[in-house]
C-alpha positions, -999 to +999 in steps of 0.1 A: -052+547+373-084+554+359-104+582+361-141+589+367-160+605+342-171+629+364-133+638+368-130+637+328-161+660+323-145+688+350-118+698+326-149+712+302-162+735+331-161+770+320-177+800+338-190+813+305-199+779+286-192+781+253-212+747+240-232+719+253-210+700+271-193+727+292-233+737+301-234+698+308-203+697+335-214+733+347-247+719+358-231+683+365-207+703+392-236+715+409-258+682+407-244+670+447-260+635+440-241+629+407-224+596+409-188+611+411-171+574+411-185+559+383-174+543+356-201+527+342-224+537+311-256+525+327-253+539+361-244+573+347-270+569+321-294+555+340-291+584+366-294+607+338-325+597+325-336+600+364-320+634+376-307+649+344-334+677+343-302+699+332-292+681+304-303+696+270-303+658+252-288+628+262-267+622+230-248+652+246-241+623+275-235+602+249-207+626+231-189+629+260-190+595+270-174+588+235-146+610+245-141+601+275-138+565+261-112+575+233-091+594+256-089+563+278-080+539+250-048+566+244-037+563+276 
């Protein structure tokens, strides 16, 4: 079964953030209106661009999407 990428970004949570994309699922935890279900790029990008106030770039979106991709393929 496939996961969200919300669920993928969680595992990068950490209460002291140690780079950009821990700061990016710290604040993504506390966004309630993030689109949780998603598996789509341009929904998730798309909502970025809207409500992302939190994010320091979008390539950092764009980083973890990669990985999020590549860990998928491996499965």
């Amino acid at each position: 079964m496939k996961i969200s990428f919300y669920h993928y970004l969680m595992k990068f949570r950490d209460p002291k953030p140690k780079d950009s994309i821990s700061k990016f699922a710290n604040a993504a935890y506390e966004d309630h209106s993030f689109p949780k279900g998603s598996l789509t790029y341009h929904e998730l990008c798309n909502y970025l661009e809207l409500n992302g106030h939190y994010l320091e770039s979008m390539i950092v979106f764009d980083q973890a999407w990669d990985m999020f991709l590549n860990e998928e393929k491996q499965k």
